[in-house]
RODO-2510 file (C-alpha; in nm, 4 decimals, decimal comma):
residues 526
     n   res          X          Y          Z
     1     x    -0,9001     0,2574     3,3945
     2     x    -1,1340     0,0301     3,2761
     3     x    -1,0618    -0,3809     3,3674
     4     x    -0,9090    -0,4908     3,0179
     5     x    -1,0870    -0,8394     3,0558
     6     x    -1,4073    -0,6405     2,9734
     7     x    -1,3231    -0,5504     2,6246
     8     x    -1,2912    -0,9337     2,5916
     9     x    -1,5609    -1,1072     2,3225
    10     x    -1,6477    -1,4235     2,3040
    11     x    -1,8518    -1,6250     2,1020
    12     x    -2,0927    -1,4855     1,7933
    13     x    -2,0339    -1,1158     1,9592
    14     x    -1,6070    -1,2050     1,8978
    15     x    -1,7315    -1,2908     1,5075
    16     x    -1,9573    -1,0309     1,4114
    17     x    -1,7286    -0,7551     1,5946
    18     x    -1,3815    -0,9058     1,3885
    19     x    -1,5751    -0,9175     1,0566
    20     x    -1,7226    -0,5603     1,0861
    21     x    -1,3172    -0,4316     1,1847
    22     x    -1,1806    -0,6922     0,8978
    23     x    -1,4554    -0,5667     0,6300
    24     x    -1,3832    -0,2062     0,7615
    25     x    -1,0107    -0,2291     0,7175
    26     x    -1,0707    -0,4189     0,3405
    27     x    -1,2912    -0,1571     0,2392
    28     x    -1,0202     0,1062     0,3035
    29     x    -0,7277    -0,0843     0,1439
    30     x    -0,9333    -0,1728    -0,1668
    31     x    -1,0405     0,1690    -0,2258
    32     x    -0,6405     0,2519    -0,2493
    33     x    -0,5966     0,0574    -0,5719
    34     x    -0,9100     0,0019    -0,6876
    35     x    -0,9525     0,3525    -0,9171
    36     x    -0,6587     0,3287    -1,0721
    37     x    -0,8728     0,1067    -1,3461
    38     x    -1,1306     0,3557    -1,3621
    39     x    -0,9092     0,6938    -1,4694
    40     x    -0,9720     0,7015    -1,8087
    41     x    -1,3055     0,6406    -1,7764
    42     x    -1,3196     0,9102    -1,5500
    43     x    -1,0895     1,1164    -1,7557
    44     x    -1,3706     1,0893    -2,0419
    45     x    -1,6946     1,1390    -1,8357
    46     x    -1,5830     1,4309    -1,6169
    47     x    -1,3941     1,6210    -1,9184
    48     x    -1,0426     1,6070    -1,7221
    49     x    -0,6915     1,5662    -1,8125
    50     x    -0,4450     1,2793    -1,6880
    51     x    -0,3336     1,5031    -1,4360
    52     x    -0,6253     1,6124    -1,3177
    53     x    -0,7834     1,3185    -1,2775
    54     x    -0,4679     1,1379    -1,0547
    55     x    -0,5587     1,3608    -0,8191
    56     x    -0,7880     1,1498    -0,7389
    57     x    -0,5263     0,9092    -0,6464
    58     x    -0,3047     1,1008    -0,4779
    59     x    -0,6049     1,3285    -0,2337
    60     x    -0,7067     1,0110    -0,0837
    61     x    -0,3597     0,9172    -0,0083
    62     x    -0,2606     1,2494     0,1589
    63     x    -0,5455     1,1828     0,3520
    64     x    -0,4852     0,8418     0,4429
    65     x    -0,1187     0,9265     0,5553
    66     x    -0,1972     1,2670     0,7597
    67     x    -0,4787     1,0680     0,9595
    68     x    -0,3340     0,7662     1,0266
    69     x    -0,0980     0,8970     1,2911
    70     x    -0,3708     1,0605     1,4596
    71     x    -0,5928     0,8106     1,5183
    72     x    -0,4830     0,7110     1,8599
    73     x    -0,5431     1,0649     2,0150
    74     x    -0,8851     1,1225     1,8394
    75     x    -0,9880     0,7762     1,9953
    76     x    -0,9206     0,9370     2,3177
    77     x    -1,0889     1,2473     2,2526
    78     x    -1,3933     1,1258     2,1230
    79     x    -1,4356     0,7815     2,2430
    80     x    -1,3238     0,4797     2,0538
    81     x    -1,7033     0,3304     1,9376
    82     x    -1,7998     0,6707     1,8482
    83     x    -1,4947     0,8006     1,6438
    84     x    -1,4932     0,4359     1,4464
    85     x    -1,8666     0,4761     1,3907
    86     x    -1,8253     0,8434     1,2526
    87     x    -1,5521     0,7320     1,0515
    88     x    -1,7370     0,4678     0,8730
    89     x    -2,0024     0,7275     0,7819
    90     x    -1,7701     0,9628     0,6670
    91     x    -1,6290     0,6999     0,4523
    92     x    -1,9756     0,5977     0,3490
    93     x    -2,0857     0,9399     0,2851
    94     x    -1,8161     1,0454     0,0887
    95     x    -1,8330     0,7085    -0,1605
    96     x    -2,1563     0,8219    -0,2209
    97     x    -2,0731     1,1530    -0,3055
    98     x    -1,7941     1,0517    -0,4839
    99     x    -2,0311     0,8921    -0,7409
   100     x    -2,2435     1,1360    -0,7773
   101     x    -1,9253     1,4453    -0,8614
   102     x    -2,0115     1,6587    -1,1488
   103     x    -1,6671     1,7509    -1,2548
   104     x    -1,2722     1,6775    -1,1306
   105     x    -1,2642     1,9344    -0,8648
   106     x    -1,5733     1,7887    -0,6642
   107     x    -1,4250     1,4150    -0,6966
   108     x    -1,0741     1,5288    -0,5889
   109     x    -1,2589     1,7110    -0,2507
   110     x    -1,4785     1,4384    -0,1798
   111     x    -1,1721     1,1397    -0,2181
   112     x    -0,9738     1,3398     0,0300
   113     x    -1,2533     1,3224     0,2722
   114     x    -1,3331     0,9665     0,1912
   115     x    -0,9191     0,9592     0,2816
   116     x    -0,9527     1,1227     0,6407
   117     x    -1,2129     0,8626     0,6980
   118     x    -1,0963     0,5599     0,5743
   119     x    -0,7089     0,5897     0,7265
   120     x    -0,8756     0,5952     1,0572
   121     x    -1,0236     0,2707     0,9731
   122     x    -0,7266     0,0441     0,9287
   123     x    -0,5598     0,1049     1,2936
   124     x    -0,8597     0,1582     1,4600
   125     x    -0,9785    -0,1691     1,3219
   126     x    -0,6424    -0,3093     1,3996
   127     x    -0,7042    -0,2038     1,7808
   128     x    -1,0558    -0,3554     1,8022
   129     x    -0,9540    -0,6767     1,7169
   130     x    -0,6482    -0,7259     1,9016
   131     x    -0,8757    -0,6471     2,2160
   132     x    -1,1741    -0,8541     2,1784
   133     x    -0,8987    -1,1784     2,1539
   134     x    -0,7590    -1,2996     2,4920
   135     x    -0,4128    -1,2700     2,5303
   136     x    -0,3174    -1,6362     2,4339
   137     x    -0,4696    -1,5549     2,1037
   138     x    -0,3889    -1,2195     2,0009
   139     x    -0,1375    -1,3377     1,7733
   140     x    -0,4126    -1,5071     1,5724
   141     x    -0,6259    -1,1511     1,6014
   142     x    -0,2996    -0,9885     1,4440
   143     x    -0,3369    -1,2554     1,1467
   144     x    -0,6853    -1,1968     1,0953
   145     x    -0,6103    -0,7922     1,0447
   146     x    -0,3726    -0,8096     0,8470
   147     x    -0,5306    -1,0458     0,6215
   148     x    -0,7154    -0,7416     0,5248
   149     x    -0,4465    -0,5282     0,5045
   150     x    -0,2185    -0,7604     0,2585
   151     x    -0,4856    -0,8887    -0,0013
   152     x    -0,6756    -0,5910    -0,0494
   153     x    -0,4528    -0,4120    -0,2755
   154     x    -0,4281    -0,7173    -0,4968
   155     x    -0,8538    -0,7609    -0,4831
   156     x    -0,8698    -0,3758    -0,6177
   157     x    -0,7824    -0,4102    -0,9472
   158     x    -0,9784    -0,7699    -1,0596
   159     x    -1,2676    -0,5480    -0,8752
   160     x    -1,2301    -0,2131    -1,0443
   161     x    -1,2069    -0,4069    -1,4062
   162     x    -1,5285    -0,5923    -1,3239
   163     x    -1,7115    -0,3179    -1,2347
   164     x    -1,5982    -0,1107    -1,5256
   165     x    -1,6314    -0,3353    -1,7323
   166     x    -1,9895    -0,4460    -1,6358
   167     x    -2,1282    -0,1469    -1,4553
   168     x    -1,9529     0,2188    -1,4686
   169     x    -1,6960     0,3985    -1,2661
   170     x    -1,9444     0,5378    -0,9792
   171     x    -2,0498     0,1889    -0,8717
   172     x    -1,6683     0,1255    -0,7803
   173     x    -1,7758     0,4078    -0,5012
   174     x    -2,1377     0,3356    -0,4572
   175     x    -2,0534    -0,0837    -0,3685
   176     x    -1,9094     0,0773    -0,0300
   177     x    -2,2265     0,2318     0,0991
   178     x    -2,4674    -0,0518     0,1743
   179     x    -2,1522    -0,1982     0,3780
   180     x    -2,0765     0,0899     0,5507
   181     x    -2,4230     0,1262     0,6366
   182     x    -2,4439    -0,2479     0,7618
   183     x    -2,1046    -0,1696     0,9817
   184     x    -2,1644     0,1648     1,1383
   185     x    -2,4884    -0,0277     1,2890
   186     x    -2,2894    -0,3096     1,4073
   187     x    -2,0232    -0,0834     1,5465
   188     x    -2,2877     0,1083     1,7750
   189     x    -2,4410    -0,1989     1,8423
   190     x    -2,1444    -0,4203     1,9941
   191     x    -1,8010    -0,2433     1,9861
   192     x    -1,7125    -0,1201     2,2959
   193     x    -1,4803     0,1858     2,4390
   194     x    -1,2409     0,2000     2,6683
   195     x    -1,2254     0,4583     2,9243
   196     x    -0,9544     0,7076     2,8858
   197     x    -0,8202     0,9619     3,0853
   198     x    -0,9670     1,3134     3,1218
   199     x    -1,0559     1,4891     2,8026
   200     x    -0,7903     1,7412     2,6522
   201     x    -0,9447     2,1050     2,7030
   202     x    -0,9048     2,3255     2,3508
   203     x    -0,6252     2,5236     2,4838
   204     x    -0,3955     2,1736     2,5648
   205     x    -0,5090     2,0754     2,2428
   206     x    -0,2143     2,0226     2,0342
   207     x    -0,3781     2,2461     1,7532
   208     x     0,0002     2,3598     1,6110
   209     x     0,1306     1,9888     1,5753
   210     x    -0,2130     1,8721     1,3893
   211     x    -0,1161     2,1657     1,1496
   212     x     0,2615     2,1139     1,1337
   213     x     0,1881     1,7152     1,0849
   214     x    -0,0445     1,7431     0,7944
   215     x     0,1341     2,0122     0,6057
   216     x     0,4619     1,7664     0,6551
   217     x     0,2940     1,4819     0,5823
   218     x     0,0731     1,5849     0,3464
   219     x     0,3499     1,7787     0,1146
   220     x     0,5777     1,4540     0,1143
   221     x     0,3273     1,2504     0,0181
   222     x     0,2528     1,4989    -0,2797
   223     x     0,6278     1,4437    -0,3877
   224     x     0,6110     1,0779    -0,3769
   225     x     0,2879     1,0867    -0,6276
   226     x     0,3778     1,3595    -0,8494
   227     x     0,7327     1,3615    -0,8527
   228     x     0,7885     1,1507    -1,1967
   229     x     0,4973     1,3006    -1,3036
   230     x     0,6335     1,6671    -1,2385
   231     x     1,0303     1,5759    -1,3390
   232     x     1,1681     1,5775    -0,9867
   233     x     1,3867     1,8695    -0,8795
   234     x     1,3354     2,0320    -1,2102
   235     x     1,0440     2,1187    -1,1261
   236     x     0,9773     2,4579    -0,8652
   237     x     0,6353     2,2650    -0,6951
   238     x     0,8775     1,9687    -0,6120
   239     x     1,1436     2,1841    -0,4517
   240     x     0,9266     2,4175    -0,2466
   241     x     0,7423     2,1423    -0,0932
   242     x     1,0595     1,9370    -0,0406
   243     x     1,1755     2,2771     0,1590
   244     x     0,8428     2,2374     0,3262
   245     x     0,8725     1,8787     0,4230
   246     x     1,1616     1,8612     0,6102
   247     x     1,1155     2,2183     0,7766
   248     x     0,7659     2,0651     0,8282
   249     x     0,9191     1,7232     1,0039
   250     x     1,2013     1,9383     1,1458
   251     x     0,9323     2,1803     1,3684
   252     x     0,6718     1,8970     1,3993
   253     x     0,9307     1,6633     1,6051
   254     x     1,0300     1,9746     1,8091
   255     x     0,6697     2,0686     1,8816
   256     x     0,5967     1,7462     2,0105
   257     x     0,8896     1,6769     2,2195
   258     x     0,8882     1,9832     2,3779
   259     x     0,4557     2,0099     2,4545
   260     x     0,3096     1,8707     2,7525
   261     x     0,0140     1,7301     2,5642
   262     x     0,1865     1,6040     2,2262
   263     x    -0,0462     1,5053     1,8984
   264     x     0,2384     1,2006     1,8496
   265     x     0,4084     1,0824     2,1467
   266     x     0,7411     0,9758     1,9414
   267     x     0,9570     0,9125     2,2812
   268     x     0,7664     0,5191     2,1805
   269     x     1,0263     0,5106     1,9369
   270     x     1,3016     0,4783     2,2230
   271     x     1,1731     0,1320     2,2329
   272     x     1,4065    -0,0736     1,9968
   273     x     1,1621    -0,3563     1,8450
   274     x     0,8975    -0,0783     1,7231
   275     x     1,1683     0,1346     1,5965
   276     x     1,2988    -0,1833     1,3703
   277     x     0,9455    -0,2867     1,3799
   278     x     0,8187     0,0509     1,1622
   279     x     1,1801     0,0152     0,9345
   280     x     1,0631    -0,3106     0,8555
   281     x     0,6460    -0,2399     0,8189
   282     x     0,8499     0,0507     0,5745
   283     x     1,0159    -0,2225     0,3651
   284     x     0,7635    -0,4573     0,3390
   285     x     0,5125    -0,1948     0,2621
   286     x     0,7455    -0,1134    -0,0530
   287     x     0,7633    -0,4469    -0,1710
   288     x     0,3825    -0,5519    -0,1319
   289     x     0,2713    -0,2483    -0,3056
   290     x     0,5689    -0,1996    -0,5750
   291     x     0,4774    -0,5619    -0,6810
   292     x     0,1236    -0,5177    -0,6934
   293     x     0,2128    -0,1783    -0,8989
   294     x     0,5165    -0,3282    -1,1318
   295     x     0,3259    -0,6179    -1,2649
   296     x    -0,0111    -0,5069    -1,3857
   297     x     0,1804    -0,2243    -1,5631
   298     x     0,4215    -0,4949    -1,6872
   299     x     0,1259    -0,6904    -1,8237
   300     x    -0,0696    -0,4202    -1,9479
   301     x     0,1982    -0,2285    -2,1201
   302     x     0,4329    -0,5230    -2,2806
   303     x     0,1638    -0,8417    -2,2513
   304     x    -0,1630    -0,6273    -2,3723
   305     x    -0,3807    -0,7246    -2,0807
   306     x    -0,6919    -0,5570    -1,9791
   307     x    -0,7615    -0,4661    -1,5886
   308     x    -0,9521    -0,8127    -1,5033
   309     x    -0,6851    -1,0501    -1,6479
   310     x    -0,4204    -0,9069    -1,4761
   311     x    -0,6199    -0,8392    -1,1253
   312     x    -0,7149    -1,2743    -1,1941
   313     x    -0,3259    -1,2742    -1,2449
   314     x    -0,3009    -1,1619    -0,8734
   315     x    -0,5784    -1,3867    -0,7290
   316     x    -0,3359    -1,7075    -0,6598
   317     x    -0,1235    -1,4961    -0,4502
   318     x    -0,4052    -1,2737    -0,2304
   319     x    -0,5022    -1,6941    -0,1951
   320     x    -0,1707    -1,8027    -0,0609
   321     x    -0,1454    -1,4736     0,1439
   322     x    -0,5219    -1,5628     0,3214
   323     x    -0,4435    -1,9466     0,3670
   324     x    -0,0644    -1,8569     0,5305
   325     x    -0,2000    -1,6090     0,8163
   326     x    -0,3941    -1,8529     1,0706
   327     x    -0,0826    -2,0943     1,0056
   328     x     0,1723    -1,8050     1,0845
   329     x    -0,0793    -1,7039     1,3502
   330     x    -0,0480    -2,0554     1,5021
   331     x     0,3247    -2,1000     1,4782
   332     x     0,3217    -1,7742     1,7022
   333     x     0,0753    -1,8853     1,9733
   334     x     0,3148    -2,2171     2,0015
   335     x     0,5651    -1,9745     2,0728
   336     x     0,7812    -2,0207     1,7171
   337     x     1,0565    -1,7153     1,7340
   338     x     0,8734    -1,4192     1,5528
   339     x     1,2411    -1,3231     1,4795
   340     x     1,2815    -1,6672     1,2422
   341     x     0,9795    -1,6122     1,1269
   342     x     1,0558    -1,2955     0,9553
   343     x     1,3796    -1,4274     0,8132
   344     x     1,2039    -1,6657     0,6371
   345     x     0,9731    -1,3883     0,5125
   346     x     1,2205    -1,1796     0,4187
   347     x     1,4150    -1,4995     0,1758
   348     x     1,0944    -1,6194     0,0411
   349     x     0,9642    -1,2412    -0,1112
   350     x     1,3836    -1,2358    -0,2568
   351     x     1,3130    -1,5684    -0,4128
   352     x     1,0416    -1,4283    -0,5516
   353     x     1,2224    -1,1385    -0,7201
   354     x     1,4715    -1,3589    -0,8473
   355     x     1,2098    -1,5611    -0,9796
   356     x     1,0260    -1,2894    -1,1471
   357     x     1,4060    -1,1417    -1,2826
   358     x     1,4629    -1,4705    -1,4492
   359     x     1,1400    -1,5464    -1,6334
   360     x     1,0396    -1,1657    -1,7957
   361     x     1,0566    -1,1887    -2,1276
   362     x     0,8201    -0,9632    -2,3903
   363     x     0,6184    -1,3141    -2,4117
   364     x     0,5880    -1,4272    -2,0495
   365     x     0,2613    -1,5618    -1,9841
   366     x     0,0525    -1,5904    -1,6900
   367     x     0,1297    -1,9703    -1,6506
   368     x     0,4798    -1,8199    -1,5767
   369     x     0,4118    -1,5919    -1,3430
   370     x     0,1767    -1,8728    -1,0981
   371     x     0,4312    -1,9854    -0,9265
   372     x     0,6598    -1,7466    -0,8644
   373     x     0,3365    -1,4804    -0,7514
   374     x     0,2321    -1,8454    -0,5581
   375     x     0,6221    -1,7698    -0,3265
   376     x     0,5211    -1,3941    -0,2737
   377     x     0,2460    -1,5199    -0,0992
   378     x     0,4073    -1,7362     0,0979
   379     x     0,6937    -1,4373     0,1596
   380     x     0,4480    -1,1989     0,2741
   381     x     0,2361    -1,4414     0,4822
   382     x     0,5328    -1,5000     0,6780
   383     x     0,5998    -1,1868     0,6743
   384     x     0,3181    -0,9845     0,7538
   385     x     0,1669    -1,0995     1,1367
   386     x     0,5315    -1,1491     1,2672
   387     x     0,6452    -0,7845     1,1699
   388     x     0,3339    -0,6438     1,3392
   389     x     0,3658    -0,8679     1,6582
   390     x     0,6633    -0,7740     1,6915
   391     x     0,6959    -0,4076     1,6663
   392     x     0,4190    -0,4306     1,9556
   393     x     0,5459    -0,7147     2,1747
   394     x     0,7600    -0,4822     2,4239
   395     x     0,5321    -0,1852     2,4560
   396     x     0,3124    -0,1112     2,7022
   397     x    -0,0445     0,0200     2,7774
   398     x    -0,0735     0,3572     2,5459
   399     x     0,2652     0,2831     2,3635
   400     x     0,0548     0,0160     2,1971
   401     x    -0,1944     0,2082     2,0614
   402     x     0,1043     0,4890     1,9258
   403     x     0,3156     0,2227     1,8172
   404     x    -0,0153     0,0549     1,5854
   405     x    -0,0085     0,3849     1,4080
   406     x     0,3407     0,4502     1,3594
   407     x     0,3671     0,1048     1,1951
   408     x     0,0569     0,1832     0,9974
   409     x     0,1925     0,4895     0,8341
   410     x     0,5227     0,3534     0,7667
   411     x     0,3392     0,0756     0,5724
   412     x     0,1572     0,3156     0,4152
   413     x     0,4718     0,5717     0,3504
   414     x     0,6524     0,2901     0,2187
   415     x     0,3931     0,1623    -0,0360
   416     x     0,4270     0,5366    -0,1820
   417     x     0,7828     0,5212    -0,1808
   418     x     0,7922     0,1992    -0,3178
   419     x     0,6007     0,3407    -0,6395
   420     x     0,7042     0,6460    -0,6681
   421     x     1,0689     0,5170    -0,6689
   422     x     0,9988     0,2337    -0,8807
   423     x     0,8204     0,3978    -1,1553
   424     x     1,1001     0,6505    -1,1590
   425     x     1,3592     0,3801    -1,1882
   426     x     1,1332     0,2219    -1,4568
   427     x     1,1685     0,5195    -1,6639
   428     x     1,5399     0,6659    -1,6173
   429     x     1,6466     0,2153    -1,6742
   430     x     1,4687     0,2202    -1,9482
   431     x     1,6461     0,5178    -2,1313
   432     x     1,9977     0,3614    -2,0305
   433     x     1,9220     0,0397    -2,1762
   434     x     1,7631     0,1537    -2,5249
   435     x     2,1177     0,4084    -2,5128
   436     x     2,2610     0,0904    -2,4561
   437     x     2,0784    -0,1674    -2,7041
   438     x     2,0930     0,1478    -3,0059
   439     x     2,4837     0,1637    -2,9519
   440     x     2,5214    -0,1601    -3,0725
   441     x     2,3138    -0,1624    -3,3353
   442     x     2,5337    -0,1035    -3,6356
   443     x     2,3622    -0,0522    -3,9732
   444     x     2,6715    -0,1690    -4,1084
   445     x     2,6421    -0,4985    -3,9263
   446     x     2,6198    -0,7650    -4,1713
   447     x     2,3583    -0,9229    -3,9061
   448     x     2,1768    -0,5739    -3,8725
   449     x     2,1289    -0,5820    -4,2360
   450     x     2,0341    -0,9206    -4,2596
   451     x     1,7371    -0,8537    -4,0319
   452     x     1,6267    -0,5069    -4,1878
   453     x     1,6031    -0,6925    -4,5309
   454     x     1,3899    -0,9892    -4,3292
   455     x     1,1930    -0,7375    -4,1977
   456     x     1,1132    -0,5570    -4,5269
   457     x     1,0671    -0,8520    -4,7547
   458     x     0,7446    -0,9443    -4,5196
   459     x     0,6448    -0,5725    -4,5777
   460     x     0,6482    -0,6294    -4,9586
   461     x     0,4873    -0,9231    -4,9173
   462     x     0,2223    -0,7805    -4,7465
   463     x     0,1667    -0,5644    -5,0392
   464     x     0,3600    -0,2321    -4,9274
   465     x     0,5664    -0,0734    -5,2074
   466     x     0,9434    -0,0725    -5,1378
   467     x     0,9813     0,2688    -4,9803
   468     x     0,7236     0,2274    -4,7295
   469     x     0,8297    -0,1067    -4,6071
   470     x     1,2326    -0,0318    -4,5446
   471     x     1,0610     0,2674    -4,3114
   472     x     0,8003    -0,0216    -4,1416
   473     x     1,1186    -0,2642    -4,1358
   474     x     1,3266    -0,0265    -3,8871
   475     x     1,0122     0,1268    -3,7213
   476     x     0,9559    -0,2778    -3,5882
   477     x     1,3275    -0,2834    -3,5169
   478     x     1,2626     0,0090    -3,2949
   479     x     0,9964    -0,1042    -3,1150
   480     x     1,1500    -0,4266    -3,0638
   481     x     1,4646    -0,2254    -2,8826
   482     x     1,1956    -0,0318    -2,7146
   483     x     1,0549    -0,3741    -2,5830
   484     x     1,3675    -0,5121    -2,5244
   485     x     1,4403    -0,2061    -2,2955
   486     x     1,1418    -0,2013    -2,0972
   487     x     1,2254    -0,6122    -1,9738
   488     x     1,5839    -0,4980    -1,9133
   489     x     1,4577    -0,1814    -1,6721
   490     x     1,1954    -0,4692    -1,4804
   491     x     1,4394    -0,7438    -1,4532
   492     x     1,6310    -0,4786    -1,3179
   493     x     1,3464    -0,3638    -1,0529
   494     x     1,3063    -0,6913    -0,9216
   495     x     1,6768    -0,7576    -0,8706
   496     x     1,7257    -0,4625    -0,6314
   497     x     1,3951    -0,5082    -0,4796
   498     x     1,5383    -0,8259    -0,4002
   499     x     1,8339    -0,7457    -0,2987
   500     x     1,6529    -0,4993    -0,0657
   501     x     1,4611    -0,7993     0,1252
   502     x     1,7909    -0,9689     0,1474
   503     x     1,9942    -0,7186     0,3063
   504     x     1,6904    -0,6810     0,5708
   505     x     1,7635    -1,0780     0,6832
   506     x     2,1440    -0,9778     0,8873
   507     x     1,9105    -0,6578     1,0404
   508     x     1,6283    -0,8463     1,1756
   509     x     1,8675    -1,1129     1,3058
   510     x     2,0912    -0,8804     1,4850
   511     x     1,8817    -0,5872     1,6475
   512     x     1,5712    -0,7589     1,6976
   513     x     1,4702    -0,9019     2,0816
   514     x     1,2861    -1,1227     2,1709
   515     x     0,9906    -1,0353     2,4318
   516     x     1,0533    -1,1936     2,8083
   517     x     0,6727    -1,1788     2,8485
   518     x     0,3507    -1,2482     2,6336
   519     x     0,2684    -0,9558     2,4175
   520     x    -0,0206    -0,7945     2,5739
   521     x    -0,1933    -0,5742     2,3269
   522     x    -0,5283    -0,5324     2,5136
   523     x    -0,4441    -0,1336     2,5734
   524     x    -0,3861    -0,0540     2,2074
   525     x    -0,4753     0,3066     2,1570
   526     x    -0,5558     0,3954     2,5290
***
């Protein structure tokens, strides 16, 4: 095996190597959030319907998800410079044709092979820069990663608005391809492969976990996009691929405990700080992306904001996320407790929910929302290089590599779980409440009465005759309990998110161990 001091940089080749990963990884994330500002403009251009169109949502994140655990073994197959490099261009490619689709079904095909390409870039990225830092400092390399990782689904949206708003939808693809241009040059130029053991021949390739993994994979991550969408169990789609996902997961975890040559190696997962490691990558992948999904809806749907103003809203926080990781990165290297570290991370983003639980109210303003976004930073910079350190510090040569992608997907999983879940929650809350608020509205409440008469005296005086403004006076009364609703079923969301994080704080402090030895991550993906 190659002498792991070799894949050591230092110096401008260290720089140029970590900002072509970094950029790599960013590109990936952004392009996870950043169409979701473009669908009706796509909706209109490529004659599509709302479902059709969040297809092209949900292909690139089937994509991302099926790959992601792969990305180890195709490293060793094809070499690591080369399958990065091919990656990028894939990626690159398909942005470009992505811009140029001609209708819905061409967009959706070439956003699940912009997918495959881009979820190999996050842990391959992740692997290159953990190996180019010395030991002492990989802590800091993990800070520098995940930078990426954390703020770029916060930069998609202020992005995608801009661009929209300026521009049109395909230059929210086309902005990808002079950097992935510049990046597959720099990765043939200076990023270095390992050497790996012998080549798999086609007949050890694992060719019936590949299959068994994607159609698993892929089919749960379907359910998580489309299941509010589609009415859950009601509907047959949802319950045939539920079938298929866990006979899917069932046969896949057979397959690859019982093959000599396994796709996954999940006997890593015997190790106890990766298996709390990917629980907790799970949780916080739930709460970074449910909160970057809960509050631009809550700001576009009750506050009337456009795409830019709330992507701005998320700006402080991305901030407080990017100055946080060299500190947390530091506090590592001095040999602070990753263990206390997380705590901390895990009471700061409940703060933060509290926060947010007590200040919604149908007329919150951004000024409201800067500090308490200001603590989620904070949460999630503590939270973020710790977790990742730490699901890697007790593994070993290839387990490191294995481990990187298991946490990866979980983040990923979670993220989907935490919208899918949320938005459902959203939506069955805010029935219960209006139930709740209509009950007690008695039109023989002297109080009730009192208000309808309010309501329809400013009718009249705005020059509607007498019939026409009673109907306007309880049609605003509606709404109002409509609105009133929608800030119960968020308050709500944030509460048990919270709680969530909380209940995570006894976990970490009981199950999680402390390494004897420096983390040594310089085989990741071997």
């Amino acid at each position: 095996m190659q002498d792991q001091n070799s894949l050591v940089e230092y110096g401008a080749r260290r720089v140029i190597i970590t900002i072509t990963a970094v950029v790599c990884a960013l590109l990936e994330i952004i392009d996870t959030t950043i169409v979701n500002v473009a669908v009706s403009d796509m909706r209109g251009t490529l004659g599509a319907t709302l479902n059709e169109v969040s297809w092209v949502i949900t292909a690139y994140a089937i994509a991302n998800v099926i790959i992601v655990p792969m990305t180890s073994w195709l490293s060793q197959q094809f070499g690591r410079t080369r399958y990065f490099a091919a990656s990028i261009i894939l990626f690159t490619v398909s942005s470009f044709l992505c811009g140029n689709a001609t209708s819905i079904n061409e967009l959706i095909l070439f956003r699940f092979l912009q997918g495959l390409g881009g979820g190999a870039l996050l842990v391959t990225s992740q692997t290159i820069i953990t190996e180019i830092f010395p030991v002492e400092k990989r802590a800091m390399a993990q800070a520098i990663y995940m930078l990426g990782v954390i703020v770029g689904p916060t930069l998609g949206p202020p992005l995608g608005g801009y661009i929209i708003e300026h521009y049109a939808w395909p230059y929210i693809f086309y902005i990808n391809i002079p950097v992935g241009i510049l990046a597959t040059l720099l990765t043939i130029r200076y990023v270095k492969s390992p050497k790996y053991a012998e080549k798999r021949k086609p007949s050890e390739v694992d060719w019936l976990g590949i299959a068994l993994l994607a159609v698993a994979v892929g089919s749960l991550q379907y359910i998580l996009e489309k299941g509010q969408e589609e009415d859950w169990f009601n509907n047959t789609t949802i319950i045939v691929l539920t079938a298929t996902t866990i006979l899917g997961f069932f046969f896949f975890i057979w397959r690859e405990l019982t093959f000599k040559y396994p796709i996954v190696e999940l006997r890593v997962l015997k190790n106890n700080n990766l298996r709390i490691g990917v629980t907790l990558s799970f949780i916080m992948g739930f709460g970074l992306y449910g909160s970057t999904f809960v509050i631009p809806v809550y700001t576009q749907s009750l506050l009337g904001w456009n795409a830019q103003q709330t992507g701005m809203l998320m700006v402080p926080s991305a901030l407080m996320i990017a100055f946080m990781m060299p500190i947390v990165g530091q506090l590592i290297q001095r040999g602070v407790p990753q263990k206390l570290l997380i705590t901390g991370g895990f009471i700061i983003f409940f703060f933060f929910c509290m926060g947010c639980y007590y200040i919604i109210t149908p007329s919150t303003g951004g000024d409201n929302f800067f500090w308490v976004l200001m603590v989620r930073g904070l949460g999630l910079g503590f939270l973020a290089v710790p977790v990742s350190v730490m699901s890697l510090s007790t593994l070993r040569g290839q387990q490191i590599g294995q481990g990187a992608a298991f946490s990866g997907m979980m983040r990923q999983l979670g993220g989907s779980f935490g919208v899918a879940m949320i938005s459902t929650f959203i939506s069955r809350q805010n029935m219960k409440h209006r139930s709740d608020l209509v009950s007690k509205l008695d039109m023989y409440n002297p109080d009730v009465q009192h208000r309808v008469e309010m309501l329809k005296g400013s009718f009249i005086a705005k020059g509607q005759p007498v019939n026409i403004a009673e109907g306007s006076a309880y049609k605003l009364l509606d709404g109002s309990v409509n609105i009133q609703a929608t800030v119960l079923s968020y308050m709500d969301v944030f509460l048990y998110v919270g709680l969530m994080f909380l209940i995570c704080v006894p976990i970490v402090i009981l199950f999680v161990k402390r390494s004897k030895t420096k983390v040594s991550m310089a085989e990741a993906a071997h």
